[in-house]
Residue frames as qw, qx, qy, qz and C-alpha x, y, z in Angstrom:
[[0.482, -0.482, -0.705, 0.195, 29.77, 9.59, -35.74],
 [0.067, -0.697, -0.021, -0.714, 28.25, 12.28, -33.94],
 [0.250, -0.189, -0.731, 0.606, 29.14, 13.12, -30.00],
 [0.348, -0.784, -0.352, -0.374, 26.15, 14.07, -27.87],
 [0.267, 0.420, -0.301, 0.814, 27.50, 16.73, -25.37],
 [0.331, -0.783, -0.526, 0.035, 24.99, 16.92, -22.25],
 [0.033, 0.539, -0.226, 0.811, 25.57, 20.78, -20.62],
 [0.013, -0.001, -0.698, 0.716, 25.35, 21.37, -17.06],
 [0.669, 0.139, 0.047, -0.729, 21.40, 22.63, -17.99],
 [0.791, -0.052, -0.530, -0.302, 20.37, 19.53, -19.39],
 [0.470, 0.016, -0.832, 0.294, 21.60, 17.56, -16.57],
 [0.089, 0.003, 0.404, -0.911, 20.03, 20.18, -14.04],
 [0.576, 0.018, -0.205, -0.791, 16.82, 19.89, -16.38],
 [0.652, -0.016, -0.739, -0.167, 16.99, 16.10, -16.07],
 [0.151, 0.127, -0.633, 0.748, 17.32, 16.44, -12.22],
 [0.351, 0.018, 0.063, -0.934, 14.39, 18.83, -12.07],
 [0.747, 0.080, -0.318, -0.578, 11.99, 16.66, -13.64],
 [0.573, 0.038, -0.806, 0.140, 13.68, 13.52, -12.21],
 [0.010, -0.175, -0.693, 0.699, 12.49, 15.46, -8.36],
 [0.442, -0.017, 0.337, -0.831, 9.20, 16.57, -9.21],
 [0.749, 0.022, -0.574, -0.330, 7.81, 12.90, -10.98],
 [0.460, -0.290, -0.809, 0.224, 9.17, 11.26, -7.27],
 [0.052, -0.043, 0.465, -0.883, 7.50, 14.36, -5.62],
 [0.637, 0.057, -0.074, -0.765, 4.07, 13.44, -7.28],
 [0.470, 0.197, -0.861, -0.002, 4.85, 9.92, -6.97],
 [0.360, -0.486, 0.403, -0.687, 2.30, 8.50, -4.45],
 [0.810, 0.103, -0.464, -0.345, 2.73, 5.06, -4.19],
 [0.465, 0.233, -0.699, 0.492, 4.68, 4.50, -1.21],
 [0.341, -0.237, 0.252, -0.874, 2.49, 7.05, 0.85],
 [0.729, -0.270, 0.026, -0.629, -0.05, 3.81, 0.85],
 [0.805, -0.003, -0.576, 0.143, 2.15, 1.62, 2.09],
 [0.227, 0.137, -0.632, 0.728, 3.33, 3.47, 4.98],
 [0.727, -0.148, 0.281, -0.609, -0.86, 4.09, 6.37],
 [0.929, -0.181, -0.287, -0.145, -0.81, 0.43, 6.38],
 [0.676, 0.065, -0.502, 0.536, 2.15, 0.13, 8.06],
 [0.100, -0.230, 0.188, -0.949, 0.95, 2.92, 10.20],
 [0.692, -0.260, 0.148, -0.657, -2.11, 1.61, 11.13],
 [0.781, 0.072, -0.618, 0.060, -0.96, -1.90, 11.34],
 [0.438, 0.168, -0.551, 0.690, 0.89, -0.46, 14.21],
 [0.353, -0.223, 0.327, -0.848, -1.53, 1.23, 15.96],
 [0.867, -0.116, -0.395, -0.279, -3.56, -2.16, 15.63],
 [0.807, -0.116, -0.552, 0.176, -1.19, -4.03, 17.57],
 [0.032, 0.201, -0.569, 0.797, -0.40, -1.50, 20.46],
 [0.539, -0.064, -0.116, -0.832, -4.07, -1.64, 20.78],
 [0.920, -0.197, -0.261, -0.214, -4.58, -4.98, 21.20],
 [0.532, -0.040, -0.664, 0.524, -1.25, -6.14, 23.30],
 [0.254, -0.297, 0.370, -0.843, -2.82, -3.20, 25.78],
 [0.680, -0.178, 0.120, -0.701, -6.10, -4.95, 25.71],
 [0.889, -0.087, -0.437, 0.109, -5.10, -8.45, 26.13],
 [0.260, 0.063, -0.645, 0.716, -2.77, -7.48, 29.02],
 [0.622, -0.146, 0.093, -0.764, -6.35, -5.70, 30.56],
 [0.793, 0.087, -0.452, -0.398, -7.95, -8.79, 29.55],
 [0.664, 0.186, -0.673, 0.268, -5.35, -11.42, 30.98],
 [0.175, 0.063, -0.667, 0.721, -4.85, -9.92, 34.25],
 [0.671, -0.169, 0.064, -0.719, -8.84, -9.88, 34.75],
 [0.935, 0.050, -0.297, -0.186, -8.95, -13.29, 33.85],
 [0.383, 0.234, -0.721, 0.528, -5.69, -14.36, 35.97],
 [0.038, 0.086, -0.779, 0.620, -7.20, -12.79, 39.14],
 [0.619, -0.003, 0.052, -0.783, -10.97, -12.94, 38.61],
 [0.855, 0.050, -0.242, -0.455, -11.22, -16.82, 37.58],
 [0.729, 0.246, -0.589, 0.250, -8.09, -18.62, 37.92],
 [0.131, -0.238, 0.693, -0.668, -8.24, -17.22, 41.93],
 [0.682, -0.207, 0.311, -0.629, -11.47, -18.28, 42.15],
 [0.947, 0.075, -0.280, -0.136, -10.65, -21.84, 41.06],
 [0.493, 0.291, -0.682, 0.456, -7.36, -22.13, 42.99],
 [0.483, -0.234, 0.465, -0.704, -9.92, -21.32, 46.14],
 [0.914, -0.107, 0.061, -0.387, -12.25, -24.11, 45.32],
 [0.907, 0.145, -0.389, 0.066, -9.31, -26.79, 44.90],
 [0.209, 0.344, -0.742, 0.536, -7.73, -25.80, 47.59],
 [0.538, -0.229, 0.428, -0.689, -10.59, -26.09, 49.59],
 [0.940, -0.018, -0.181, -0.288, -12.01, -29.26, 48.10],
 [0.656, 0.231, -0.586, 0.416, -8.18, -30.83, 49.06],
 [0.028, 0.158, -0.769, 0.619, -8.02, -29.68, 52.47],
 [0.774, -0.076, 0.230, -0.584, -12.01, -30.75, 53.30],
 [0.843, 0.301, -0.399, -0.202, -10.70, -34.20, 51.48],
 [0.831, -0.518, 0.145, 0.143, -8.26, -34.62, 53.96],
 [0.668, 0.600, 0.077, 0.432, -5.10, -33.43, 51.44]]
């Protein structure tokens, strides 16, 4: 039976090649722009729905809490 002996080089050599296959490796890189732009999606929209909401809070929902208050007190309420 023959022993195989690895030397510091070979292990170095296996190293080497083991860093530049996950340097060229670029399959993560398109998971993080989606996960990157996922994120900029949703600051983007919780901004504009908060815009949004607080139009709609004091632009419609005042002008209907005027008319029912007024129709109730002209009703006698």
């Amino acid at each position: 039976m023959q022993v195989v002996t690895k030397t510091v080089s070979d292990h170095l050599l296996k190293l080497r090649w083991t860093a530049r296959r996950l340097c060229r490796d670029e399959s993560g890189a398109t998971a993080i722009e989606y996960g990157l732009i996922a994120g900029l999606l949703a600051v983007v929209l919780i901004a504009s729905m908060s815009v949004v909401g607080t139009t709609i809070r004091d632009g419609y929902f005042k002008s209907v809490t005027t008319a029912m208050q007024d129709a109730m007190t002209s009703a006698g309420y």
